[in-house]
C-alpha positions in Angstrom: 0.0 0.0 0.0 0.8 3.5 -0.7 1.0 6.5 1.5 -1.6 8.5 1.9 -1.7 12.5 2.9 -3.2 11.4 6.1 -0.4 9.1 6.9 2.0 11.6 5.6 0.8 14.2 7.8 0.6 11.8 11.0 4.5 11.2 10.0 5.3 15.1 10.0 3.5 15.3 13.3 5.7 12.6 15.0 8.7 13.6 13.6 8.4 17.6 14.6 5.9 16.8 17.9 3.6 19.0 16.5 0.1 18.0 16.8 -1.6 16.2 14.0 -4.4 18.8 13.0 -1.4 21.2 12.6 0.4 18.7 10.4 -2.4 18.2 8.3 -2.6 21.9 7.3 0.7 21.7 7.1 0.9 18.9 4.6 -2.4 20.0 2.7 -0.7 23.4 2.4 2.6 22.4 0.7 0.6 19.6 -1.4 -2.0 22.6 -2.9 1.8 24.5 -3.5 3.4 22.3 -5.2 0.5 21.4 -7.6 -0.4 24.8 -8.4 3.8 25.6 -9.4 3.4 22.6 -11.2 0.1 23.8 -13.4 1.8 27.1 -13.9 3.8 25.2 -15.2 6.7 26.0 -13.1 9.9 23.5 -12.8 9.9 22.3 -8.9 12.4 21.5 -7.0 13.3 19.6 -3.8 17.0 19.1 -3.3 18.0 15.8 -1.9 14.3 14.4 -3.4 13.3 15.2 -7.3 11.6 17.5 -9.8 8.5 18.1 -10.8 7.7 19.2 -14.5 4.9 19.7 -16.7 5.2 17.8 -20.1 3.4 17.6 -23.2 3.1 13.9 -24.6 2.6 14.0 -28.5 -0.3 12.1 -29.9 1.0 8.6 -30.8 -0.1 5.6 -32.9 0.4 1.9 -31.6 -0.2 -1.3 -32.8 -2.3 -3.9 -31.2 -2.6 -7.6 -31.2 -6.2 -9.1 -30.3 -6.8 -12.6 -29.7 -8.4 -14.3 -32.9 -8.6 -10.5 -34.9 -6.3 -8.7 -37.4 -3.7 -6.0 -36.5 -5.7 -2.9 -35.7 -3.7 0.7 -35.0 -4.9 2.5 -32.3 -4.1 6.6 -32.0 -3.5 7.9 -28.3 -4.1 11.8 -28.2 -1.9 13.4 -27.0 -1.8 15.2 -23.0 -0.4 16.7 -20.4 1.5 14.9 -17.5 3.7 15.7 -14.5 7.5 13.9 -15.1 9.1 13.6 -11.8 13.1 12.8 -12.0 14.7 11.6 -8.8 17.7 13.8 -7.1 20.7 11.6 -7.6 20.6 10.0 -3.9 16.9 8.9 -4.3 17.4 7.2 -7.7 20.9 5.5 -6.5 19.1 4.1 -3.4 16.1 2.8 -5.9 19.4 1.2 -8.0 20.5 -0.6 -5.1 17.4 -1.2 -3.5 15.1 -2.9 -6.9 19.0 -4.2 -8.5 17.3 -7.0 -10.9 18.2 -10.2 -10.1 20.5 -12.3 -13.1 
């Protein structure tokens, strides 16, 4: 299971011994931050954590096998979608962490 902003904010609350209602305002207010830099389409930034950016995916065509039919094409259109990129720690902890087994 995930985390949730609930559990997030009970987290932040331990960690500073602050009280949870305080956290959650906290959290909610950084979360509502973040996502409206993001649809200004602002770069963000946490050092030590990622980046947030807003990209535009180009319409695409793929190709698609169904059981007992011919070859049909199917066209995606294209959108908008938040790319995050992990700060270098993060992704060489992910590295070590998911290393594929041979």
């Amino acid at each position: 299971m995930g985390i949730t902003r609930r559990e997030l904010a009970r987290r932040v609350a331990v960690r500073l011994g602050i009280s949870t209602r305080d956290a959650r305002s906290i959290t909610s207010a950084v979360i509502e931050e973040l996502g409206d830099a993001i649809l200004e389409d602002q770069h963000v930034e946490l050092r030590g954590f990622g980046s947030f950016d807003l990209k535009w995916r180009s319409r695409r065509r793929i190709g698609q096998n169904l059981p007992g039919h011919e070859r049909k094409a199917r066209e995606i259109p294209g959108k908008w979608t938040v790319v995050f990129r992990p700060a270098a720690g993060i992704a060489k902890r992910l590295e070590k962490e998911f290393e594929p087994e041979n």
